[in-house]
ROSE-725931 format. One record per residue (C-alpha): residue in one letter; x negated, z negated, y negated. Coordinates in steps of 0.2 Angstrom, whole numbers, padded with zeros to 4 digits, always signed. Layout:
N
AXZY/...
END
This chain:
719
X-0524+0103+0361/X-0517+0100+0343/X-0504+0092+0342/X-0491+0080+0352/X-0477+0092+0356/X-0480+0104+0372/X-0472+0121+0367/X-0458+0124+0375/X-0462+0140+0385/X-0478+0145+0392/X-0483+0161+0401/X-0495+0161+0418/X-0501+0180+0420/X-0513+0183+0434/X-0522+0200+0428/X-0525+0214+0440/X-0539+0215+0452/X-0548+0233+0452/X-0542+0245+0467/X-0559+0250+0472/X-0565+0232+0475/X-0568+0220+0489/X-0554+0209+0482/X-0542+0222+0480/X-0537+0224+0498/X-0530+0239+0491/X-0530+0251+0508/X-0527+0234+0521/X-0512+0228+0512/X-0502+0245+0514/X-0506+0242+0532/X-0496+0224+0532/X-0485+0228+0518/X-0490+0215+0507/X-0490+0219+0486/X-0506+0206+0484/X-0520+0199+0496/X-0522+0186+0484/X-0510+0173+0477/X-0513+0166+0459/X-0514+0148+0468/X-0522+0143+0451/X-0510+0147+0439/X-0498+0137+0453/X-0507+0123+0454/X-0507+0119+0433/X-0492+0125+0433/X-0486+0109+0446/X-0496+0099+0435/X-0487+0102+0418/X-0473+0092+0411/X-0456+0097+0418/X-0449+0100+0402/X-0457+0116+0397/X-0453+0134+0404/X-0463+0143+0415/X-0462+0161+0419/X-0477+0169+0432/X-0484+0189+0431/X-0493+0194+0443/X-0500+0210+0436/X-0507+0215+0454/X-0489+0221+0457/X-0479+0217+0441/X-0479+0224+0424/X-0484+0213+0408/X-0468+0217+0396/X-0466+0213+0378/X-0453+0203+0380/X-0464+0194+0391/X-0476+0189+0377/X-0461+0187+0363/X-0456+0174+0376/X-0470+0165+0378/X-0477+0151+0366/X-0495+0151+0374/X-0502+0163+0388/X-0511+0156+0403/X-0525+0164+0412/X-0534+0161+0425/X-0547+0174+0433/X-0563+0180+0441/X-0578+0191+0434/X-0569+0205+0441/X-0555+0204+0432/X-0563+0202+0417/X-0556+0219+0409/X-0538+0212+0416/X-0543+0198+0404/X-0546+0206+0388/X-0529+0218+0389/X-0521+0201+0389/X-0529+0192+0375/X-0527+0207+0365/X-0509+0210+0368/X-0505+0189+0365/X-0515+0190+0348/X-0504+0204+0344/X-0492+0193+0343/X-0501+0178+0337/X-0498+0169+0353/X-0514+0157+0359/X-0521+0160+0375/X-0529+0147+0386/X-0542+0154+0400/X-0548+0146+0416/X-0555+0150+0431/X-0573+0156+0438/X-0573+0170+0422/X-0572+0155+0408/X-0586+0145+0417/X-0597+0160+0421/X-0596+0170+0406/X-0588+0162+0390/X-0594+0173+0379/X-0585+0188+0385/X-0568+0179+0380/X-0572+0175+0361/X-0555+0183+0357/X-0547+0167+0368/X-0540+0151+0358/X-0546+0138+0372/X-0555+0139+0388/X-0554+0129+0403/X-0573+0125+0412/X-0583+0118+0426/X-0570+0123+0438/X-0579+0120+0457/X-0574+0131+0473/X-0575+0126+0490/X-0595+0124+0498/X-0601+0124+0515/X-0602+0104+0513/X-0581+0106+0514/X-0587+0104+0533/X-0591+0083+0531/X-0576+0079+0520/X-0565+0072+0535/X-0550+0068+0523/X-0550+0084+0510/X-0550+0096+0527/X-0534+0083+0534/X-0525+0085+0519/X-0528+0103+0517/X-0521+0105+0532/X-0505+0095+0529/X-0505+0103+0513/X-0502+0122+0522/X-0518+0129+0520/X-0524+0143+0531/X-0538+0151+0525/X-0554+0144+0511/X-0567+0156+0504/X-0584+0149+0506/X-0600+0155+0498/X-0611+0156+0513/X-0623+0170+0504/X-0636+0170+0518/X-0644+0162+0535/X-0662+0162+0525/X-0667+0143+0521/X-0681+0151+0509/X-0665+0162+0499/X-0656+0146+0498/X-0670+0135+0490/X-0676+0149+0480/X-0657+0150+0473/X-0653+0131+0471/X-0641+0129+0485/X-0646+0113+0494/X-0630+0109+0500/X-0629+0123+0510/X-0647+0116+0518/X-0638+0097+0522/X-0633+0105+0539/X-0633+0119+0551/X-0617+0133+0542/X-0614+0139+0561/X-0610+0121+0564/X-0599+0117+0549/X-0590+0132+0551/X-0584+0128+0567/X-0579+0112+0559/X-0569+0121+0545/X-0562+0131+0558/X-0557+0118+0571/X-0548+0111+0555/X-0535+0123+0558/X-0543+0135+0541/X-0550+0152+0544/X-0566+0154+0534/X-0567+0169+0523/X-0587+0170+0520/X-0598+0176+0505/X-0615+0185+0508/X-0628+0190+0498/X-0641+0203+0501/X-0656+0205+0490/X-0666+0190+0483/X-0684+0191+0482/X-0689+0180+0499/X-0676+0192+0507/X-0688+0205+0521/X-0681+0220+0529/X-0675+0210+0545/X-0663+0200+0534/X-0649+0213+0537/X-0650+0210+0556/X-0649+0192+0552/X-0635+0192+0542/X-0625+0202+0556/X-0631+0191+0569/X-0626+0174+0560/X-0608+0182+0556/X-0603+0187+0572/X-0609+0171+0580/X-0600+0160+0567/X-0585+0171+0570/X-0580+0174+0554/X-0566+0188+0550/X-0567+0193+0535/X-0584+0194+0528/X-0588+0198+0510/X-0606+0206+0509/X-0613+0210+0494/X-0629+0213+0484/X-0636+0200+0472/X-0631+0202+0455/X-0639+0194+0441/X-0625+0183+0429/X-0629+0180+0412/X-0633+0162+0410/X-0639+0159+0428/X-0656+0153+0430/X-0660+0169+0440/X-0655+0180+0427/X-0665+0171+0415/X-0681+0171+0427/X-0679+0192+0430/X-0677+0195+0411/X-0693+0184+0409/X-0702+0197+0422/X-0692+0211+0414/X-0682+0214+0429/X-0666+0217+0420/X-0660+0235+0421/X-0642+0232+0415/X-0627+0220+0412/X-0618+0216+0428/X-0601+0222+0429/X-0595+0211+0442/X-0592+0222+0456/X-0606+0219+0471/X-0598+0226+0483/X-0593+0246+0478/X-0606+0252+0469/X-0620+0248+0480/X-0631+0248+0464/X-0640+0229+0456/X-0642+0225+0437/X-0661+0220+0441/X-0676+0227+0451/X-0675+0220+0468/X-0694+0215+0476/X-0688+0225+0492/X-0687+0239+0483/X-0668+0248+0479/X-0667+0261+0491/X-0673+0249+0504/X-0659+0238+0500/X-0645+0250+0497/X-0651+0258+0516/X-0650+0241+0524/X-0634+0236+0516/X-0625+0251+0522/X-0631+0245+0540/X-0624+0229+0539/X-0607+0236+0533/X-0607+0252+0546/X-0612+0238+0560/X-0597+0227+0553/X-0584+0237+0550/X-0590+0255+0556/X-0581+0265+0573/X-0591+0250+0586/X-0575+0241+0591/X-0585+0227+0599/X-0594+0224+0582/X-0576+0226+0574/X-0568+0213+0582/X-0581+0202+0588/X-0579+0189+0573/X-0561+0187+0573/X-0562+0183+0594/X-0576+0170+0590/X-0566+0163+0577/X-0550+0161+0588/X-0563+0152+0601/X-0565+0138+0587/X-0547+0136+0580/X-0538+0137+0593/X-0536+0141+0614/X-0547+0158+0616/X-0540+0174+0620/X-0545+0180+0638/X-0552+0201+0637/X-0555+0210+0651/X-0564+0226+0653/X-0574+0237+0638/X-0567+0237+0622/X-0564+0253+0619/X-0554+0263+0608/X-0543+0269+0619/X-0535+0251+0626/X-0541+0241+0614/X-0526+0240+0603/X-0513+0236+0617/X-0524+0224+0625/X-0526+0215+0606/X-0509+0218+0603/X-0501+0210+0618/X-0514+0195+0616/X-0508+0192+0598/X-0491+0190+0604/X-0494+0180+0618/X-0507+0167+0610/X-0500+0151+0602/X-0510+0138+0595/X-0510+0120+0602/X-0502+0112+0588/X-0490+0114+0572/X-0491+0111+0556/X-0481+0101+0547/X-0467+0102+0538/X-0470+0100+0519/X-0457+0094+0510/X-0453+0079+0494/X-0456+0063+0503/X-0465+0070+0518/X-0475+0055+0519/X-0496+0054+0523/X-0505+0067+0530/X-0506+0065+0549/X-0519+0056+0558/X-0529+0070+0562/X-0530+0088+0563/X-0523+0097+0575/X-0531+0115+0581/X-0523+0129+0574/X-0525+0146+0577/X-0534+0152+0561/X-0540+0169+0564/X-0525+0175+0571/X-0520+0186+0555/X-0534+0191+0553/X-0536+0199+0570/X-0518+0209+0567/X-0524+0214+0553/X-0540+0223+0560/X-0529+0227+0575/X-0516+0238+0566/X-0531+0244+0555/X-0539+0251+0570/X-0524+0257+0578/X-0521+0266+0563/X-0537+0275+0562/X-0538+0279+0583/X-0519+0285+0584/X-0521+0294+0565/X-0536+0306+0570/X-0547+0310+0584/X-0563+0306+0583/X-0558+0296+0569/X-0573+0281+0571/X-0587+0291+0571/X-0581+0300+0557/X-0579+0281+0549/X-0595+0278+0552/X-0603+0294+0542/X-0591+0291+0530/X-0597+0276+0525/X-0613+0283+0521/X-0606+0293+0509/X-0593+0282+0501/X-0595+0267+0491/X-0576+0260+0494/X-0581+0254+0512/X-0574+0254+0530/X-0554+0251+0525/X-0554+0267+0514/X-0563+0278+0524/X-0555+0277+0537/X-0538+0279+0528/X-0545+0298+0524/X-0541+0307+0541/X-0541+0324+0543/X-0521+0324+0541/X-0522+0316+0522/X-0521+0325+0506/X-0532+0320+0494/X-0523+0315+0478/X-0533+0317+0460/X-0537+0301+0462/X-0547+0301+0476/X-0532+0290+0485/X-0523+0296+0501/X-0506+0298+0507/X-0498+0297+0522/X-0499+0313+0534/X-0485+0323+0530/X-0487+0338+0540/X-0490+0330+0556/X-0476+0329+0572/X-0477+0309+0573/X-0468+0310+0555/X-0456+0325+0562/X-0450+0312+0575/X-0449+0298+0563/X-0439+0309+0554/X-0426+0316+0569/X-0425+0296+0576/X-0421+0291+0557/X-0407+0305+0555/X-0400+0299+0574/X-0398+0283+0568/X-0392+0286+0551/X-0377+0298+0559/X-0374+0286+0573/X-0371+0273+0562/X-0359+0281+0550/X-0349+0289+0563/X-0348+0270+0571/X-0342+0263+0555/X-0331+0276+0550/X-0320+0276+0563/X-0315+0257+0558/X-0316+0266+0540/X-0304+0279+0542/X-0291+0266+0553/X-0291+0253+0536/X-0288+0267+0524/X-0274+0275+0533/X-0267+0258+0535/X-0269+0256+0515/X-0261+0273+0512/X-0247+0271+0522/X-0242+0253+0516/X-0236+0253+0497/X-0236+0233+0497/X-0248+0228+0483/X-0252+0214+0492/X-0256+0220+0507/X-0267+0236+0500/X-0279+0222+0491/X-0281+0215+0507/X-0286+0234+0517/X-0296+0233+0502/X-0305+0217+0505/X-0310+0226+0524/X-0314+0240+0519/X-0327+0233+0506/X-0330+0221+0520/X-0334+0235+0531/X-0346+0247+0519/X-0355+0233+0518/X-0362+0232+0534/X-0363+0250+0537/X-0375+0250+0524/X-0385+0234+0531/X-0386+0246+0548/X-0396+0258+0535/X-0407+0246+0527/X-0410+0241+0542/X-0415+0255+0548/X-0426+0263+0530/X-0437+0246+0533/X-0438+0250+0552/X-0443+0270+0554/X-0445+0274+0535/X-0458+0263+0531/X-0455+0260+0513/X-0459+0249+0501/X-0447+0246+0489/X-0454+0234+0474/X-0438+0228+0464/X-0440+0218+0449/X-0425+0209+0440/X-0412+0206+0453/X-0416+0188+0456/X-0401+0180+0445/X-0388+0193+0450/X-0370+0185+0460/X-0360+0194+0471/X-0343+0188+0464/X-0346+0196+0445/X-0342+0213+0440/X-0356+0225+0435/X-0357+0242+0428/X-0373+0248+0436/X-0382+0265+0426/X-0399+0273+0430/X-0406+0287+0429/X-0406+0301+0445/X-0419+0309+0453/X-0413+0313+0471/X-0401+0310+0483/X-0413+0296+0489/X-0407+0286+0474/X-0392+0283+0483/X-0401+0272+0498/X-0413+0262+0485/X-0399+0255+0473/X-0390+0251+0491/X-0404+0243+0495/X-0410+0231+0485/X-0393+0226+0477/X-0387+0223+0494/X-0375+0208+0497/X-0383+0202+0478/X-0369+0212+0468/X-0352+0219+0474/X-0353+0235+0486/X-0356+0249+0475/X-0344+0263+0469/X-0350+0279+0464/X-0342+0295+0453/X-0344+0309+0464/X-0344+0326+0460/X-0327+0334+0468/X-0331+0346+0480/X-0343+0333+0487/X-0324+0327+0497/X-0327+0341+0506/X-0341+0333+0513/X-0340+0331+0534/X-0337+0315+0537/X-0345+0306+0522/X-0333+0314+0510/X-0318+0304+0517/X-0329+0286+0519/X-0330+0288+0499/X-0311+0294+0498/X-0306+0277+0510/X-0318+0266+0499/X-0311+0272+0483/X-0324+0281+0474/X-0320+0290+0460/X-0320+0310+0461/X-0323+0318+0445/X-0321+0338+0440/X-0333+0343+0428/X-0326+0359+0417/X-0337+0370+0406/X-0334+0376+0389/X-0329+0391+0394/X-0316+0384+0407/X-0308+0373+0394/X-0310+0385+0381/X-0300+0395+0395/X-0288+0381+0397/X-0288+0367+0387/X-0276+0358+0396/X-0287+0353+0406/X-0297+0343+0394/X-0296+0325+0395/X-0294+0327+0416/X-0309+0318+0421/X-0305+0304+0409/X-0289+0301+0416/X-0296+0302+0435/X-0308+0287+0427/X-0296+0277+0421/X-0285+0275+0437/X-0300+0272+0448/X-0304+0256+0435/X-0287+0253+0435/X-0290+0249+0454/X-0305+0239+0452/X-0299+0228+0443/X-0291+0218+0458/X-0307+0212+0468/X-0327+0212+0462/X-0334+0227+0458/X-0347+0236+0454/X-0345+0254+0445/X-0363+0263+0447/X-0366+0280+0435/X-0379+0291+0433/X-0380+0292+0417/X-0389+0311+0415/X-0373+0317+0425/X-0386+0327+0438/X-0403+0325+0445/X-0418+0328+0435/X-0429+0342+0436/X-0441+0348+0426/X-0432+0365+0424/X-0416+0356+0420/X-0425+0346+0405/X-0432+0362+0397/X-0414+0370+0398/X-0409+0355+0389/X-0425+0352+0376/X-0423+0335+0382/X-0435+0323+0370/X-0440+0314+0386/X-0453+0315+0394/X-0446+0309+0413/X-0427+0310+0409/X-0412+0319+0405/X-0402+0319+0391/X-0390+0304+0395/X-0369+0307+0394/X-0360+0291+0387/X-0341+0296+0389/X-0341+0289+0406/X-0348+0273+0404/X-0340+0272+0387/X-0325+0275+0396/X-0327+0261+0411/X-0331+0247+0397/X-0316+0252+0388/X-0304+0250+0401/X-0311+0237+0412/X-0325+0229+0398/X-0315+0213+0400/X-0318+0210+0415/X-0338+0216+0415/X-0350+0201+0417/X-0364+0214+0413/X-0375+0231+0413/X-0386+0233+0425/X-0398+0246+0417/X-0408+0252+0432/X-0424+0264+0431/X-0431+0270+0449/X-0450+0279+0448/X-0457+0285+0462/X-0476+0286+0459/X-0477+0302+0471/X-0465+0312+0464/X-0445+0313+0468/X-0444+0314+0486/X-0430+0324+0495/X-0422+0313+0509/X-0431+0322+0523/X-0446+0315+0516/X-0440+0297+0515/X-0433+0298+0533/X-0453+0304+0539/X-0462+0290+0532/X-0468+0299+0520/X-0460+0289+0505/X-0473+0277+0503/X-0466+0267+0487/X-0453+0266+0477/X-0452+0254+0461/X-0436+0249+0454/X-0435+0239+0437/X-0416+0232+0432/X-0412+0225+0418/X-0395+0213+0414/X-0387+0214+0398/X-0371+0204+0396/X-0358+0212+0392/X-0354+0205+0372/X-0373+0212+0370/X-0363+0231+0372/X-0356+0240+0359/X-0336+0239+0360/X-0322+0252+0353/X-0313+0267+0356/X-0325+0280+0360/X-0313+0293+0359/X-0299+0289+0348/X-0315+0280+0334/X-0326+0294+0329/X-0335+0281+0319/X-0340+0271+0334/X-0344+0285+0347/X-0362+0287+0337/X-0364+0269+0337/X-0363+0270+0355/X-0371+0286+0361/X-0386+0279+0348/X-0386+0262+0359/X-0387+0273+0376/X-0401+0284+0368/X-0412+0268+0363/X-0408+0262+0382/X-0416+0280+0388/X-0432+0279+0374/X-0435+0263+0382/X-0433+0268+0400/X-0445+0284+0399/X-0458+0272+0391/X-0456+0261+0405/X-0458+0274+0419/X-0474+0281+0411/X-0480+0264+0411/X-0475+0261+0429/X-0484+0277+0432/X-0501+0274+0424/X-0502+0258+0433/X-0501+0267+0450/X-0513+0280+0445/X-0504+0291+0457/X-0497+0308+0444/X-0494+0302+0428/X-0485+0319+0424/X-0470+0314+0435/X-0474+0330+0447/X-0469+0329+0465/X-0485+0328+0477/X-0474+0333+0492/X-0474+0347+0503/X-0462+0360+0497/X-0458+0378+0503/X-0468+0393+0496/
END
């Protein structure tokens, strides 16, 4: 690298695996609620290694966003990836030379194919992964072992010896791989295990053998694919020298069930065959489906005892009651600054025991979604290119979206019940916490001391907070959400915050509870008026001091224009009594929810928002704007439209991404927005470059998830 001087801030970005891949996980993970199978442990590892001075800042594009200020940030960009993500790759390079920002590349791309990543300033090669040989290496499985390691992918690619010496792997010929694996696995690390169908020596009974030799190594999750020919391989170069070379490869050898060269067995031979090992795998036979991971378990760690016929019907209980029962022998230890060596020697660990809940919870899924649901598996994965995972993820219940993604059932009377024991639960709780509500308030009402109202204030706070702890509790257990919040890691609890977003339904209200949770102070809300009328809930906000504002029309003050001027003055004796303890102030900027009826009444210019109101929030920095540590601009999507709240208590609210954004308080505009009519543009213009900002970013948010970029709601509505 030229130079002495490190820069000062350097940007790791891990780029997005493809969806319809093997290594996308993309239909298992929703089943574990997990955002990425696969860490950037790369990217980690360099950036332990680099000098503690400089800045480091990780994006994980599997689940995160890449923004500008990102690359403004940044003084170099580091990127490590597979072949796969090699179109990942380019987006990135491009984006940093935008900005004339250098770009270093690593990983298995930069050593496979460097000529693909001209536009990169540096690459990173002869990286090495894990080989069967991992097995004799005593002291790298010890340390991996104290290191946390769980789980090592290991190119395996095929029980033939003639495969192996025809390709050059003579490692994998030093010593039986059933053997080793056992080794790998008694190591405490569950072995994830590459295959490859499809070289020349390969005859029709290799399918069989490959089945076979994974089942009796007892290895869970088993990557099968068909040989592709990689530039600069000495494979690729023998087939183009026969004239074999039909195409480039694109990486993928696992979805499109198609080869960039002419295999000797003949294609459709090969494509029939590898459908058999994957329907035999991963198809409705729950013996086949779980015969790895059990075999795996008897290796790494005391073996599970089944009784009877595995099938369908009380397999998942049976799996399910042994997951929980089952405890590996050992522990392993605890990795912390001056832990010491390694211990002496490895202790058995259970390995395979996430994988078998998840291909429990996968099969419980399919069985309980749909009867019949594993034979329809099975034919479906004739059909389908995406595999077992997705297939089965299509029931008879699930709306297909334009994408060719699924949903959750919608229609279905598991979700109706979700959705009654959701609204039970919700009620109970508010009436519970109410009662100690209403006692505080009346206290606080009753009591003019100053002294002794802060305090009553101090409970009640104290109170709302865990009423709404009861109903997070309760989204994560029936609602099955997934709420993905970016930005809220450096917010404090003792600062005051004005908090804006914009509105799309009532289930706003539960998200922005959620995730600022016990990070900011509780939040206060302007509400609407006649909401006090409200049963039961209308007297909660009263008792918690949430400001009610009247909203008049033209006509009404035009009617009576002493009334003009009423809401501001309700605002700024609510303020006044914030200003005693913490606070955070939340507004919905558009003053109602967005509809795509209500943005052509307005000719709003965005695409996904309303026209935004400043007076209010003009107002709260005005009178409280020395107090204010910050703005939190929040902006919610939901990548299958606005939901209504029965469809959040149902289960039928899959995700809901939530981006915030802190600006300190002396980056805000600051006057009299009513008495300056030279400032009140200067700060309506600020709020308007705030919303061009936000409607970029939800369309972004929205391409990403590929779900309807138009912003229309796919759920089920009344004719």
């Amino acid at each position: 690298m030229p130079g002495s001087a490190w820069p000062c801030h350097i940007l790791l970005v891990y780029p997005a695996i493809p969806p319809d891949t093997y290594w996308s996980f993309k239909y298992a993970l929703r089943l574990i609620r997990r955002k990425s199978a696969l860490p950037p442990l790369g990217l980690v590892t360099v950036a332990a290694m680099l000098p503690e001075e400089i800045d480091l800042r990780l994006v994980d594009l599997n689940f995160e966003t890449l923004d500008d200020g990102d690359l403004d940030w940044a003084d170099m960009v580091f990127v490590s990836a597979m072949r796969i993500q090699q179109s990942g790759v380019a987006a990135i390079i491009a984006a940093a030379r935008r900005r004339s920002v250098p770009v270093v590349v690593g990983g298995a791309l930069a050593t496979a194919t460097p000529e693909d990543l001209a536009g990169a300033d540096y690459l990173l090669q002869g990286e090495v992964e894990a080989s069967i040989d991992l097995a004799a290496d005593a002291q790298l499985l010890e340390g991996m072992h104290w290191a946390g390691f769980n789980e090592v992918f290991i190119g395996i690619e095929t029980p033939s010896t003639r495969a192996l010496a025809e390709t050059g792997k003579h490692h994998n010929l030093k010593a039986d791989p059933a053997d080793a694996i056992a080794v790998i696995q008694r190591a405490g690390l569950e072995v994830m295990g590459g295959f490859i169908v499809g070289f020349d020596s390969d005859g029709t009974d290799i399918f069989v053998r490959q089945v076979r030799f994974i089942q009796q190594a007892g290895i869970p999750q088993a990557m099968v694919g068909l040989l592709t020919a990689l530039p600069g391989t000495r494979l690729f170069e023998r087939l183009r020298t026969e004239g074999r070379i039909l195409q480039a490869a694109s990486g993928n050898n696992t979805h499109s069930f198609t080869t960039n060269f002419r295999p000797r067995m003949g294609a459709d031979n090969l494509r029939r065959g590898y459908r058999r090992v994957l329907a035999t795998l991963y198809g409705g036979n729950l013996a086949n489906f779980m015969s790895s991971p059990v075999r795996c378990s008897s290796t790494s760690g005391p073996r599970p005892t089944w009784t009877g016929s595995m099938t369908s019907s009380a397999s998942y209980s049976r799996l399910s009651s042994t997951t929980r029962s089952w405890r590996p022998t050992g522990s392993s230890p605890s990795l912390r600054p001056g832990a010491g060596a390694p211990p002496p020697s490895p202790r058995p660990r259970g390995a395979s025991k996430k994988s078998m809940w998840i291909f429990a919870m996968m099969w419980s899924t399919i069985t309980k979604r749909s009867p019949g649901a594993s034979g329809a598996c099975s034919s479906l994965l004739h059909q389908s290119s995406i595999g077992t995972v997705s297939t089965c993820r299509r029931s008879r219940h699930s709306r297909a979206l334009s994408d060719g993604e699924a949903i959750m059932p919608t229609n279905t009377i598991l979700a109706t019940l979700r959705g009654l024991l959701a609204l039970i639960v919700y009620t109970l709780n508010t009436l519970f916490w109410c009662v100690f509500l209403f006692a505080a308030a009346i206290l606080k009402l009753i009591v003019p001391a100053a002294g002794f109202r802060c305090r009553c204030s101090a409970v009640l706070n104290f109170i709302a907070v865990r009423w709404i702890a009861v109903n997070n509790f309760n989204m994560r257990l029936i609602s099955r959400t997934r709420i993905r919040a970016r930005g809220i890691e450096a917010l404090r609890a003792g600062n005051w915050y004005l908090v804006i977003s914009n509105h799309q339904s009532w289930v706003d209200i539960l998200v922005l509870q959620n995730i600022f949770h016990r990070r900011i102070p509780f939040l206060k809300f302007f509400i609407k008026k006649e909401l006090i009328w409200m049963p039961v809930l209308g007297l909660a906000w009263w008792a918690l001091d949430f400001p009610f504002v009247k909203r008049y029309s033209r006509q009404t003050l035009a009617r009576k224009p002493h009334l003009r001027g009423h809401d501001i003055e309700i605002t700024r004796k609510a303020c006044a009594k914030f200003c005693q303890l913490p606070v955070s102030i939340m507004n919905f900027v558009e003053g109602t929810r967005h509809t795509a009826a209500k943005s052509r009444a307005q000719q709003s210019p965005y695409r996904h928002l309303l026209r935004p109101k400043s007076g209010g929030i003009a107002l709260v920095l005005q009178t409280m704007g020395a107090q204010m540590t910050s703005v939190l601009d929040v902006t919610i999507v939901y990548p299958q439209g606005a939901p209504r709240f029965w469809d959040l208590v149902c289960g039928r609210l899959e995700d809901v991404h939530v981006h915030v954004r802190e600006i300190p308080i002396r980056r805000v505009p600051a006057g009299d927005y009513f008495g300056d009519p030279e400032f009140r543009p200067v700060f309506q213009e600020w709020v308007n470059d705030l919303w061009l900002e936000k409607d970029a970013r939800i369309q972004v948010i929205l391409e990403k998830n590929a779900r309807n970029a138009d912003g229309t709601s796919i759920y089920p509505r009344a004719a």
